[in-house]
Residue frames as a rotation matrix with the C-alpha (Angstrom) as fourth column:
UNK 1
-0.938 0.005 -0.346 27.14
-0.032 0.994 0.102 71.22
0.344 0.107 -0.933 -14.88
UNK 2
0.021 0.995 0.097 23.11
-0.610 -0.065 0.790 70.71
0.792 -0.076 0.605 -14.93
UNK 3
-0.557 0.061 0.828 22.12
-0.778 0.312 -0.546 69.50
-0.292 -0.948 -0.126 -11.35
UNK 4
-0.835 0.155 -0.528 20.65
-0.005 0.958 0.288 65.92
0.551 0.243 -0.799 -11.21
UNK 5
-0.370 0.919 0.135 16.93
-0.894 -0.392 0.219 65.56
0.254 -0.040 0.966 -10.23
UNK 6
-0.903 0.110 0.416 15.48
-0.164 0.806 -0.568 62.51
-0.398 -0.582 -0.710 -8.78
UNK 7
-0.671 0.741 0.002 12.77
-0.227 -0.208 0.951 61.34
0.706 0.638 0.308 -10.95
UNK 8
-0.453 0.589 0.669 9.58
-0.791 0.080 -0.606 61.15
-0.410 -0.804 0.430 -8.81
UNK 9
-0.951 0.236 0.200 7.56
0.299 0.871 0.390 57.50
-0.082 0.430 -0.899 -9.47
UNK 10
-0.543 0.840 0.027 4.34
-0.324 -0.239 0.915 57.93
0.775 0.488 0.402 -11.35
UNK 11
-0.543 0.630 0.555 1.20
-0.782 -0.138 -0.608 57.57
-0.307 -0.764 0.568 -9.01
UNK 12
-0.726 0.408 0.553 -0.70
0.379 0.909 -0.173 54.35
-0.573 0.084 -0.815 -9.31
UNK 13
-0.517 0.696 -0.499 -3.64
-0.834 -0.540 0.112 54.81
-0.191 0.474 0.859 -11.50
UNK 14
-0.405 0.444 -0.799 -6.38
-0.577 0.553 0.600 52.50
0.709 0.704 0.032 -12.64
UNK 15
0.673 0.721 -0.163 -8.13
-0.247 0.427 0.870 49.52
0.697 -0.545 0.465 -10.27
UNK 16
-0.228 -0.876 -0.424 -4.57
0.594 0.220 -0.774 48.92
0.771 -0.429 0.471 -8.43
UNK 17
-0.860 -0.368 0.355 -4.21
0.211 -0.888 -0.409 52.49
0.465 -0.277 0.841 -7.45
UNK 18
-0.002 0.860 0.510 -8.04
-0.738 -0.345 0.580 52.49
0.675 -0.376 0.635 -5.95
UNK 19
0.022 -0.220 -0.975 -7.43
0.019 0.975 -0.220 49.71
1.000 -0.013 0.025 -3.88
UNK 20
-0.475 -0.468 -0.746 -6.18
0.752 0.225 -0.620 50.99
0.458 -0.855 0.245 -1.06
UNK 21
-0.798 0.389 0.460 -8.18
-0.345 -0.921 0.180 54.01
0.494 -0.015 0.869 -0.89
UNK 22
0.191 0.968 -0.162 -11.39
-0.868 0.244 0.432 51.55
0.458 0.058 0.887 -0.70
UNK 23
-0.571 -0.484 -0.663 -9.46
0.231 0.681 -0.695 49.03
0.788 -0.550 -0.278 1.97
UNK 24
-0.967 0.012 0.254 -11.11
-0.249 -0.251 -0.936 51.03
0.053 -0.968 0.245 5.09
UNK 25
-0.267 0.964 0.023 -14.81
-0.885 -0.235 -0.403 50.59
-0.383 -0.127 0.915 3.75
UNK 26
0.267 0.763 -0.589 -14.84
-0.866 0.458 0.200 47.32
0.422 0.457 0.783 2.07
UNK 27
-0.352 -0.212 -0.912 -13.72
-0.105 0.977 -0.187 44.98
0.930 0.030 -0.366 4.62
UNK 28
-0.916 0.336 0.219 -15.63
-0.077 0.389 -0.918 45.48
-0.393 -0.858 -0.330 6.99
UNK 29
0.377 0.869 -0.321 -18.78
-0.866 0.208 -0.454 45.59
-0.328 0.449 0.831 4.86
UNK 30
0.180 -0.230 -0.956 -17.26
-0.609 0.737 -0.292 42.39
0.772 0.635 -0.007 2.96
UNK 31
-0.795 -0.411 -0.446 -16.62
0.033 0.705 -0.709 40.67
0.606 -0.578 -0.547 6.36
UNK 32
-0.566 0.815 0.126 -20.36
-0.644 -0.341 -0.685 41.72
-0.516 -0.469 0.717 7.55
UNK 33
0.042 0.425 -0.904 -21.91
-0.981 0.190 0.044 40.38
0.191 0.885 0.425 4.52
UNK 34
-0.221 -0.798 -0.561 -19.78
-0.646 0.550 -0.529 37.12
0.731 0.246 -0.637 5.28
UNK 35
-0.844 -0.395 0.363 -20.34
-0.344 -0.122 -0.931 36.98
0.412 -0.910 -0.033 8.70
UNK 36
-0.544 0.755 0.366 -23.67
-0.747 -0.237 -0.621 37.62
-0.383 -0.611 0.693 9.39
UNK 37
0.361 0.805 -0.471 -25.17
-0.912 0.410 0.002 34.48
0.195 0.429 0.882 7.51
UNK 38
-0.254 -0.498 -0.829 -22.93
-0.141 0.867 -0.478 32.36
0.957 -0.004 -0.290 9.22
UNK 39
-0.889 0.229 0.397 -24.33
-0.439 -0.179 -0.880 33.60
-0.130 -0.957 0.259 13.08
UNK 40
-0.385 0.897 0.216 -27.54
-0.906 -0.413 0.097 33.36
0.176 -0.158 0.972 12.18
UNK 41
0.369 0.596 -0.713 -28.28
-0.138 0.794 0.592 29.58
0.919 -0.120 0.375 12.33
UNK 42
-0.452 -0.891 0.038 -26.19
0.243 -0.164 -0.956 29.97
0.859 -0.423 0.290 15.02
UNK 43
-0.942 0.282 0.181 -28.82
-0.328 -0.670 -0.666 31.87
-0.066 -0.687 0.723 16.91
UNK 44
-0.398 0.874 0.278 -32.02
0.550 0.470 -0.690 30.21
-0.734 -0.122 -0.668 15.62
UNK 45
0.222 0.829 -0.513 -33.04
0.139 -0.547 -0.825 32.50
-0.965 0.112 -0.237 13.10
UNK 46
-0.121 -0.160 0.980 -32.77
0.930 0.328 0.169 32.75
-0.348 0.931 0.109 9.53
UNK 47
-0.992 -0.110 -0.063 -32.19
0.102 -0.988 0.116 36.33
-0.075 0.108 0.991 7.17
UNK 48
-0.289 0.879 -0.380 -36.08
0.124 0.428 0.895 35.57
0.949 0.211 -0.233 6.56
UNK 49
0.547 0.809 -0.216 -37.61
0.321 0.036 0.947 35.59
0.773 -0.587 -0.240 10.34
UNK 50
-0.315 -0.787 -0.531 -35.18
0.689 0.195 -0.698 37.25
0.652 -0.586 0.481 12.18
UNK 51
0.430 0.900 0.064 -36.69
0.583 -0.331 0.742 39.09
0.689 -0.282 -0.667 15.02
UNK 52
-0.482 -0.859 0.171 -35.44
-0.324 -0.007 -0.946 41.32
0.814 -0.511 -0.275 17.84
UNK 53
-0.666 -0.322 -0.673 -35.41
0.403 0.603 -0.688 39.74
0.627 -0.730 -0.272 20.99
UNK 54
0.482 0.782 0.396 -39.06
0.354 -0.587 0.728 40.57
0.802 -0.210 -0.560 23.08
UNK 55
-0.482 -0.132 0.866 -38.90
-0.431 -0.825 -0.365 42.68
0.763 -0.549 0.341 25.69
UNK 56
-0.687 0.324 -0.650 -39.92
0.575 0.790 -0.214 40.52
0.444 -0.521 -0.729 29.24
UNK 57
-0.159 0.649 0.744 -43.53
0.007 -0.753 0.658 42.27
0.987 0.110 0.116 30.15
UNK 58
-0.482 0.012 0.876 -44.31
-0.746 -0.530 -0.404 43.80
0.459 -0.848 0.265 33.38
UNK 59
-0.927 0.334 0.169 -46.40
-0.052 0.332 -0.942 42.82
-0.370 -0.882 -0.290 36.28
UNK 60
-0.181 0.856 0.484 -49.90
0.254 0.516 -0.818 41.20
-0.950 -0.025 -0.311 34.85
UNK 61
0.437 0.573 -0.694 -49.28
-0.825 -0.052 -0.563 42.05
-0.359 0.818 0.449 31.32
UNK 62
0.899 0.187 0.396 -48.89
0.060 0.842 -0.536 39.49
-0.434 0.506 0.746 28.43
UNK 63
-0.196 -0.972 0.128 -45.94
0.269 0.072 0.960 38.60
-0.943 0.223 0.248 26.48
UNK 64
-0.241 0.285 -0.928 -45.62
-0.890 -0.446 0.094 40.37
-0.387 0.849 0.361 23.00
UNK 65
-0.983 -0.038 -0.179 -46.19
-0.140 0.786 0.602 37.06
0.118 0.617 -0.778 21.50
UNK 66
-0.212 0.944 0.253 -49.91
-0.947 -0.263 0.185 37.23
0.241 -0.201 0.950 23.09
UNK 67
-0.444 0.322 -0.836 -49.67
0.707 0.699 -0.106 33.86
0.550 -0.639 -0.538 25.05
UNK 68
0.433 0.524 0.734 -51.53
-0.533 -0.508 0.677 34.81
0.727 -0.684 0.059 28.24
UNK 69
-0.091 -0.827 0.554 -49.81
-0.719 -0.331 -0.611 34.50
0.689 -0.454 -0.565 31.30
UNK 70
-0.377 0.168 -0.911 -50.49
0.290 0.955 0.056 31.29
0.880 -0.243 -0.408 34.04
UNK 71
-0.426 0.679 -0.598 -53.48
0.841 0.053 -0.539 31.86
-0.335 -0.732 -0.593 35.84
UNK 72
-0.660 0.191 -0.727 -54.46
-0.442 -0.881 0.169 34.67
-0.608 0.433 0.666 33.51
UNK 73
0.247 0.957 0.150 -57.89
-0.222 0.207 -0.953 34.39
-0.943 0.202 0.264 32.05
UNK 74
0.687 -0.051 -0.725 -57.31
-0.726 -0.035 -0.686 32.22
0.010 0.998 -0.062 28.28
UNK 75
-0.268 -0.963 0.006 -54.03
-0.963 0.268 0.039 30.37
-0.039 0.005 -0.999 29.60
UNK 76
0.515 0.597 -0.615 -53.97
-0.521 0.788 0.329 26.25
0.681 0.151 0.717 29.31
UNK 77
-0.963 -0.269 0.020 -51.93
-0.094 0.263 -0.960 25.84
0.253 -0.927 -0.278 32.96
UNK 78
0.274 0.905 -0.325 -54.23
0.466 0.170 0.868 24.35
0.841 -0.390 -0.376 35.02
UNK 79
0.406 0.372 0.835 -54.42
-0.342 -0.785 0.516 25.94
0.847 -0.495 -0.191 38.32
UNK 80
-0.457 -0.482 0.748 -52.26
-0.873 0.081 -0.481 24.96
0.171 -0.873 -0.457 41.64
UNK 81
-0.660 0.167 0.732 -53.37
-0.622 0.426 -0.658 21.79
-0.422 -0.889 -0.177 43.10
UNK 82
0.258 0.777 0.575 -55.87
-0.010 0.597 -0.802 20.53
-0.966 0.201 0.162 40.43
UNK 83
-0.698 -0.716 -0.019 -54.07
-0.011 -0.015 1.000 19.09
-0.716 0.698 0.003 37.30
UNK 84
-0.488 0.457 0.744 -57.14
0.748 0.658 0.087 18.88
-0.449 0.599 -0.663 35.08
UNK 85
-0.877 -0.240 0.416 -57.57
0.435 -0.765 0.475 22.39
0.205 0.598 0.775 34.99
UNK 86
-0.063 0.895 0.441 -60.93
0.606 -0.317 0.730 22.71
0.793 0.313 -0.523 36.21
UNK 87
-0.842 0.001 0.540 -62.24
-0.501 -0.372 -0.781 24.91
0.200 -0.928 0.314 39.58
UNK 88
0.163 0.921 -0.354 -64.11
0.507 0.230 0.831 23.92
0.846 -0.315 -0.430 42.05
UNK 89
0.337 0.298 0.893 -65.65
-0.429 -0.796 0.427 25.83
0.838 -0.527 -0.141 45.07
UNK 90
0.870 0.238 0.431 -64.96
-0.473 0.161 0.866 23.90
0.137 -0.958 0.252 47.44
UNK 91
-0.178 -0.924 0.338 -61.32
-0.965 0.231 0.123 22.42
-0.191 -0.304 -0.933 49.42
UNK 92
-0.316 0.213 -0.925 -60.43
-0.220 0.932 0.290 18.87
0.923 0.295 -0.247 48.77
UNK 93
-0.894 -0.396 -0.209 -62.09
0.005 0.458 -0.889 16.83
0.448 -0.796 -0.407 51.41
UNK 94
-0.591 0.795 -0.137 -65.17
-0.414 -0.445 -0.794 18.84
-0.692 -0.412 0.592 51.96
UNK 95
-0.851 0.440 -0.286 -67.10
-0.520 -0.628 0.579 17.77
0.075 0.641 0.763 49.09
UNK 96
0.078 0.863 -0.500 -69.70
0.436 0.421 0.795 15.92
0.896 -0.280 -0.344 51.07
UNK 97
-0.926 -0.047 -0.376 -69.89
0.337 -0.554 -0.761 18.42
-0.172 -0.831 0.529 53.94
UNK 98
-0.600 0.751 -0.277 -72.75
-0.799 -0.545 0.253 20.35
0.039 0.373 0.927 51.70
UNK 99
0.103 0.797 -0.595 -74.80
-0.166 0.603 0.780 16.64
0.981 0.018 0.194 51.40
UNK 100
-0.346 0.383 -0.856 -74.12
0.844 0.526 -0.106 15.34
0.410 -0.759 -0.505 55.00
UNK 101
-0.947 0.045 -0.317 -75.08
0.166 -0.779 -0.604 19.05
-0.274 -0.625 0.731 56.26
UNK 102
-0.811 0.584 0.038 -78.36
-0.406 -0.609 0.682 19.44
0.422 0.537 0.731 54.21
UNK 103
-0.498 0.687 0.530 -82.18
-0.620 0.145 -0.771 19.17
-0.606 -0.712 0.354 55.92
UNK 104
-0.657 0.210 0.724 -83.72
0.568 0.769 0.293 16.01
-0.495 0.604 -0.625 54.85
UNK 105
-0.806 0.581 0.109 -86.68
-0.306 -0.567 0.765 16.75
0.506 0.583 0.635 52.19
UNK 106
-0.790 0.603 0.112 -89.93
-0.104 0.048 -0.993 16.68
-0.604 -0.796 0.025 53.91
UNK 107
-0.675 0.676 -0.297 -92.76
-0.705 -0.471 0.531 15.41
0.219 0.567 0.794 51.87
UNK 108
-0.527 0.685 0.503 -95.77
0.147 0.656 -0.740 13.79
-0.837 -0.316 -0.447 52.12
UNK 109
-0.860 0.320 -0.397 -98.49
-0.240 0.434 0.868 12.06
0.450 0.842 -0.297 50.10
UNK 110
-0.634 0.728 0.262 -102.51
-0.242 0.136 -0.961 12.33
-0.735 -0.672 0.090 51.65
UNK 111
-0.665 0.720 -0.197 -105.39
-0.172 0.109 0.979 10.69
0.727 0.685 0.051 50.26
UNK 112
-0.556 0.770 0.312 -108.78
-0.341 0.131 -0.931 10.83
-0.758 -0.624 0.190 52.66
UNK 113
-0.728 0.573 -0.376 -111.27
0.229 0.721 0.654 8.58
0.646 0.390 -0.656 52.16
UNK 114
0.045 0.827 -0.560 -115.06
0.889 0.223 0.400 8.59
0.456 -0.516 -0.725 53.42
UNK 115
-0.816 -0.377 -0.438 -114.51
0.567 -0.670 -0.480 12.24
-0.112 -0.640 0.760 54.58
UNK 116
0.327 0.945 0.005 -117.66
0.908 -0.313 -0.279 13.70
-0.262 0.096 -0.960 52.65
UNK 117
0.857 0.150 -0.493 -116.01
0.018 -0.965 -0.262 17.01
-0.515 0.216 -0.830 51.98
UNK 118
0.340 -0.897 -0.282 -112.16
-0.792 -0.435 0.428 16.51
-0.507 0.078 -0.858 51.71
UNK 119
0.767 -0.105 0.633 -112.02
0.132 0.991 0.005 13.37
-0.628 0.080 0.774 49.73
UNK 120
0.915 -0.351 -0.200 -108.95
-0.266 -0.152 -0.952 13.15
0.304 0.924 -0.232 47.63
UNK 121
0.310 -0.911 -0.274 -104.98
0.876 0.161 0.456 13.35
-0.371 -0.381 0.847 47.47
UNK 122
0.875 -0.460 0.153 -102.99
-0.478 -0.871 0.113 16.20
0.081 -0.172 -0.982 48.37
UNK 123
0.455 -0.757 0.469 -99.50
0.546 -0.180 -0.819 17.02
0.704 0.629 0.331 48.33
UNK 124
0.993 -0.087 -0.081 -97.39
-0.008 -0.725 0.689 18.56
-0.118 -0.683 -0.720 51.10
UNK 125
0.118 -0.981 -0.151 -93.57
0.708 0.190 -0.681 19.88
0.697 -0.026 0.717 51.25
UNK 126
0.947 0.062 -0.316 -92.04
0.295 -0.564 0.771 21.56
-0.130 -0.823 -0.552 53.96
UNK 127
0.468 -0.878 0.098 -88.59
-0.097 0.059 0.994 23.29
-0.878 -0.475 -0.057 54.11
UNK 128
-0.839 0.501 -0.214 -89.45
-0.495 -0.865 -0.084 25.54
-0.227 0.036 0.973 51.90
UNK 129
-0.638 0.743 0.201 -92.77
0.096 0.336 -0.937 25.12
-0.764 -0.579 -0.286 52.05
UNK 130
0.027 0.814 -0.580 -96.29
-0.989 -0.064 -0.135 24.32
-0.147 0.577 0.804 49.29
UNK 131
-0.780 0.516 0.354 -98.28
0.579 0.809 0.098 21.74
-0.236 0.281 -0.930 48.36
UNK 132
-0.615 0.767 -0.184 -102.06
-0.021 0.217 0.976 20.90
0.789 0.604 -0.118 47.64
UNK 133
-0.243 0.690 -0.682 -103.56
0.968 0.130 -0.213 20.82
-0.058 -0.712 -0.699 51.27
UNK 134
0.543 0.834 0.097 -105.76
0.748 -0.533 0.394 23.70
0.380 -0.142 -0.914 52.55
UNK 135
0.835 -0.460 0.302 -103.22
-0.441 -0.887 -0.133 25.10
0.329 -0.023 -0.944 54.39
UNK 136
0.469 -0.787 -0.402 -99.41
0.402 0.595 -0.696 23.97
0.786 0.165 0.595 53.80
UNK 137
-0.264 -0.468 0.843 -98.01
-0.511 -0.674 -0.534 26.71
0.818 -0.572 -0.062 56.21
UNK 138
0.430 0.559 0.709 -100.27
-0.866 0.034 0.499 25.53
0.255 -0.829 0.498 58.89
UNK 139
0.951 -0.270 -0.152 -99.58
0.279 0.959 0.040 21.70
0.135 -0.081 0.988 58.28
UNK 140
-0.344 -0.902 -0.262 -95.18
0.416 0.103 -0.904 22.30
0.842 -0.420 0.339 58.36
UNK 141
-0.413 -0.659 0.629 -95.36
-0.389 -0.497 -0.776 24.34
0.824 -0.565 -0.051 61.12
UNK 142
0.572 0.819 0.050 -98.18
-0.694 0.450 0.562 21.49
0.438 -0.356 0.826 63.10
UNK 143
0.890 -0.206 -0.407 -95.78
0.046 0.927 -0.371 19.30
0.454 0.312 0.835 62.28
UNK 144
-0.075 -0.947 0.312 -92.51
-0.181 -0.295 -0.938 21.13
0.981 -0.126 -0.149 63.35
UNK 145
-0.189 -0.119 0.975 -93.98
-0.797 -0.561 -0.223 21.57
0.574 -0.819 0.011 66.48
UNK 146
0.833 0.175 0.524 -94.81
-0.309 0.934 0.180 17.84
-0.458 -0.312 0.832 67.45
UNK 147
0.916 -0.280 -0.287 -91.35
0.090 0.840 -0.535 16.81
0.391 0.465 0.795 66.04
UNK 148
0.629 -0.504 0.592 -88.52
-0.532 0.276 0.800 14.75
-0.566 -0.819 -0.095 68.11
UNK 149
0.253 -0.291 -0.923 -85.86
-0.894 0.293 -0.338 13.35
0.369 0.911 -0.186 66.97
UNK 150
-0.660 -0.638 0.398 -85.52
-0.751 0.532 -0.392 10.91
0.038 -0.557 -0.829 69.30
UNK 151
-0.294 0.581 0.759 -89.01
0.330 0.807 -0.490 8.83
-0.897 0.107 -0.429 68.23
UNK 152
-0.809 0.298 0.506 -91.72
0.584 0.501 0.639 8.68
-0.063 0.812 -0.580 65.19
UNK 153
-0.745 0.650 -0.150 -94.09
-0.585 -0.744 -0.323 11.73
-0.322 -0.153 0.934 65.09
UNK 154
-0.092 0.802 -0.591 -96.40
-0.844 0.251 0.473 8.86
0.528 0.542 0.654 62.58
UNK 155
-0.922 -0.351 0.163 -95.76
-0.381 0.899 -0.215 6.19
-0.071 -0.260 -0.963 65.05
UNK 156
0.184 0.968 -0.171 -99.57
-0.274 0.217 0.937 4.51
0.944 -0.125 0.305 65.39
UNK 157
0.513 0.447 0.733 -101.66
-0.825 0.022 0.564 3.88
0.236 -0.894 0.380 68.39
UNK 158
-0.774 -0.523 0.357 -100.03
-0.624 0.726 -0.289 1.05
-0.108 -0.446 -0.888 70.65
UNK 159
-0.716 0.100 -0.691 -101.70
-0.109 0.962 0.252 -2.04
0.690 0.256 -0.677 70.70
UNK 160
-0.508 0.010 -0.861 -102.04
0.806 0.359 -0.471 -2.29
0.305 -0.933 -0.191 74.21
UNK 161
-0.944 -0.310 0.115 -103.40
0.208 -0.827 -0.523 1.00
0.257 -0.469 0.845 74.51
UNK 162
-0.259 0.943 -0.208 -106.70
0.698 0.034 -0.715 1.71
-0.667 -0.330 -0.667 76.75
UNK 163
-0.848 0.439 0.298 -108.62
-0.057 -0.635 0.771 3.63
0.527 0.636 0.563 73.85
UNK 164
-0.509 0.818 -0.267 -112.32
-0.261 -0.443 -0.858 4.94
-0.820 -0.367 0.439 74.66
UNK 165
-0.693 0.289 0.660 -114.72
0.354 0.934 -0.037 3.49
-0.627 0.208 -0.750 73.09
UNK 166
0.471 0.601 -0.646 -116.13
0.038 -0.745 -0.666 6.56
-0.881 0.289 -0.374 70.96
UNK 167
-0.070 -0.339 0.938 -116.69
0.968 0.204 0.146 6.27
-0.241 0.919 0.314 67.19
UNK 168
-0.396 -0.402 -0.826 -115.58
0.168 -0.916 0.365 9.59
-0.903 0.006 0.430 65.74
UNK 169
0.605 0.455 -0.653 -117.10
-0.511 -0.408 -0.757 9.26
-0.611 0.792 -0.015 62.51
UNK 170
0.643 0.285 0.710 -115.98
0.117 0.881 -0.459 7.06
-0.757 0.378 0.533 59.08
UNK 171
0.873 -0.448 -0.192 -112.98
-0.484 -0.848 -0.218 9.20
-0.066 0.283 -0.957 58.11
UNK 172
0.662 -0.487 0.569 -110.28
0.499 0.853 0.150 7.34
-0.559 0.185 0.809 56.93
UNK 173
0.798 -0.380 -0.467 -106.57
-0.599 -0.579 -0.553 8.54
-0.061 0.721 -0.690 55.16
UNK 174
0.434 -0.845 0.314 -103.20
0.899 0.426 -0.096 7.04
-0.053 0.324 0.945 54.16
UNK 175
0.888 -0.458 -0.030 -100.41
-0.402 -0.808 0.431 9.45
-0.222 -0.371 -0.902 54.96
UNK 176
0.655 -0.676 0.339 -96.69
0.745 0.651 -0.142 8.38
-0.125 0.346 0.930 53.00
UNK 177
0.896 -0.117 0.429 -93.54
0.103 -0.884 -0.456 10.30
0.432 0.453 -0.780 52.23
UNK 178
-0.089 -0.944 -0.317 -90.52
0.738 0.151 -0.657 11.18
0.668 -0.293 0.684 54.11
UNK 179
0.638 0.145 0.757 -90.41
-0.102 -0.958 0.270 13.13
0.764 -0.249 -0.596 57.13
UNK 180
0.655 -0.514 0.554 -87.47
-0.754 -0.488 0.439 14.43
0.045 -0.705 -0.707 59.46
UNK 181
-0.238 -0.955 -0.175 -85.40
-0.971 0.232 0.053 11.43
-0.010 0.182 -0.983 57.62
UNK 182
-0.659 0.325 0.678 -87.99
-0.032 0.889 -0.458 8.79
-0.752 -0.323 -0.575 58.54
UNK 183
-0.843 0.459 -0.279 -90.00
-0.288 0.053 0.956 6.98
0.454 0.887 0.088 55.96
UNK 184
-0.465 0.828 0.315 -93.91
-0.386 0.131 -0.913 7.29
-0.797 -0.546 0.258 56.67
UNK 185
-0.738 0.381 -0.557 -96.23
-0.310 0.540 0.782 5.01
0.599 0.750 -0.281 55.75
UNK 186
-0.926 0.377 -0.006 -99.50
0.127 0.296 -0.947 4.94
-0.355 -0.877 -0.322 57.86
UNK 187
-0.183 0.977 0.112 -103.30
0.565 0.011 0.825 4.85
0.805 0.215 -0.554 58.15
UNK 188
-0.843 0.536 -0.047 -105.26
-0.272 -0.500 -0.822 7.36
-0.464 -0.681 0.567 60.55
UNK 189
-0.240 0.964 0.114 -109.42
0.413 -0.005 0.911 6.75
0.879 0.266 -0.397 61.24
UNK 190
-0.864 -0.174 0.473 -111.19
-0.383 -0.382 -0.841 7.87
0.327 -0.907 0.263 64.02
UNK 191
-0.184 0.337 -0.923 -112.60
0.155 0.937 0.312 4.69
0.971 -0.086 -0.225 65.24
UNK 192
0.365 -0.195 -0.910 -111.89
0.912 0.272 0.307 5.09
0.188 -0.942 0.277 68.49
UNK 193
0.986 0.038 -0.160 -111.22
0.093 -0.929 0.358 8.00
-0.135 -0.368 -0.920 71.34
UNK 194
0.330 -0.843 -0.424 -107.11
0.136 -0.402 0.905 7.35
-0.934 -0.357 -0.018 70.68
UNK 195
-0.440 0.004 0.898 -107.37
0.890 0.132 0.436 7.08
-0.117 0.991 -0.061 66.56
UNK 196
0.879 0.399 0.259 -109.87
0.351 -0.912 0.214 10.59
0.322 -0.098 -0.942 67.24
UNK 197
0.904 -0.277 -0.325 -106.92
-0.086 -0.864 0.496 12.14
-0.418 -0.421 -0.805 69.07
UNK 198
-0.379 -0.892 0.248 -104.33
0.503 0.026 0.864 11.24
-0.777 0.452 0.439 66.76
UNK 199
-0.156 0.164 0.974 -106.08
0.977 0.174 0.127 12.60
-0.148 0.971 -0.188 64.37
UNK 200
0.904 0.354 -0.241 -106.52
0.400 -0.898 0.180 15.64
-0.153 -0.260 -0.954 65.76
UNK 201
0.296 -0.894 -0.337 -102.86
0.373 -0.217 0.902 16.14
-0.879 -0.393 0.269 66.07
UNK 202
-0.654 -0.341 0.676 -102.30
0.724 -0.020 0.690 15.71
-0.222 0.940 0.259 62.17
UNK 203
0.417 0.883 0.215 -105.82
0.715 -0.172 -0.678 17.84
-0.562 0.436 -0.703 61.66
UNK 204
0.322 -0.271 -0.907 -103.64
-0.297 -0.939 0.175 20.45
-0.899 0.213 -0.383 59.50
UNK 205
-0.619 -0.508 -0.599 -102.59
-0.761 0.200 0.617 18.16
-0.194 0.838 -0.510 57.42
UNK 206
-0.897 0.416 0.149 -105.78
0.401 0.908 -0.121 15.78
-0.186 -0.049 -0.981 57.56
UNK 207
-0.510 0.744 0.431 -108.59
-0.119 -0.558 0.821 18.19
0.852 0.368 0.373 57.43
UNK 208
-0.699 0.400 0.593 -111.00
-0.562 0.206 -0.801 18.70
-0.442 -0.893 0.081 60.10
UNK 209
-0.793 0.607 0.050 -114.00
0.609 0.793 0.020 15.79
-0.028 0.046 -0.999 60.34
UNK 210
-0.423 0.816 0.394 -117.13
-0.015 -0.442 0.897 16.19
0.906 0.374 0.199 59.06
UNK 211
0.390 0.870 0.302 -118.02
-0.072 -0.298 0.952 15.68
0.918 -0.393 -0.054 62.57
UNK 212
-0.472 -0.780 0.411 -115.62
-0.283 -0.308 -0.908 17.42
0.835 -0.545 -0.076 65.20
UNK 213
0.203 0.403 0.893 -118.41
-0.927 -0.216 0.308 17.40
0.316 -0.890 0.329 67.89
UNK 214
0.907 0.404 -0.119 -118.17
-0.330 0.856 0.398 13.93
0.262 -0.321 0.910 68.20
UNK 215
0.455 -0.820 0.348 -114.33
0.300 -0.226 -0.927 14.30
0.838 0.526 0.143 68.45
């Protein structure tokens, strides 16, 4: 009696029979595909400009994006304490320290009359020092030395004062300007022995008279 065999079942074949073979590789590639264009608005970014993610830069360098850092040289932060962005030298508060600290300007304005030699107008600054007289050095530092703050170096002669009666000669100036904060505006002659010895005082910045001897 022939023994009985079990027939064996044919083997898939054809797109069925490949099916399962190609199950491990194409769903996850077919769920990638799927996936990944649904995250992406998700994240900001589109398949088109996605980027990876910069990299936060050290101590004093820039970001890869090439902003420039706040208080780095290019940046539009303004600076601590001053919202407009600009610098200035100097703390709030001080910025009249530098004007109420500065030495007045020191100038004068001479014109001599009737002098015979020195007739004209001159120029004088002091602190730093030039002008147009004979000698500017001479005149600031005449001038330094006869000056008080506590009176008028140009006051004129008192009224009342006992003057000698000795004519010095027909010399005659106007003397304006600004000096040691005070505004000058006077006349010098040398009429007379105290109008001769004021003039003498200024003679650096007056010229000497055509006749000292008499002086």
């Amino acid at each position: 009696m022939p023994l009985h065999r079990p027939r064996s079942r044919p083997r898939p074949s054809g797109r069925l029979g490949n099916r399962r073979a190609d199950r491990p590789v194409g769903r996850p590639a077919l769920a990638a595909a799927v996936l990944v264009p649904l995250l992406l608005p998700l994240i900001g970014a589109s398949p088109a400009t996605a980027r990876p993610l910069p990299i936060p830069p050290g101590p004093g360098e820039a970001p890869a994006t090439g902003a420039p850092l706040p208080g780095v040289g290019g940046g539009s932060t303004p600076a601590p304490g001053n919202a407009s962005g600009s610098m200035s030298g100097s703390a709030p508060g001080n910025a009249s320290a530098g004007i109420q600290g500065r030495t007045p300007e020191d100038r004068l304005t001479v014109v001599i009359f009737d002098s015979g030699r020195h007739d004209g107008r001159y120029e004088l600054r002091c602190h730093p020092t030039f002008g147009t007289v004979p000698d500017p050095q001479g005149a600031c530092d005449q001038l330094d030395g006869q000056t008080r703050w506590d009176r008028d170096l140009f006051a004129p002669v008192p009224t009342d004062a006992q003057c000698t009666m000795i004519y010095g000669g027909p010399e005659r100036a106007h003397v304006s300007g600004t000096w040691a904060g005070r505004p000058v505006d006077t006349d010098f002659s040398r009429v007379n022995g105290c109008e001769m010895a004021r003039w003498n005082r200024f003679s650096r910045l007056l010229g000497e008279p055509a006749h000292p001897s008499e002086g």
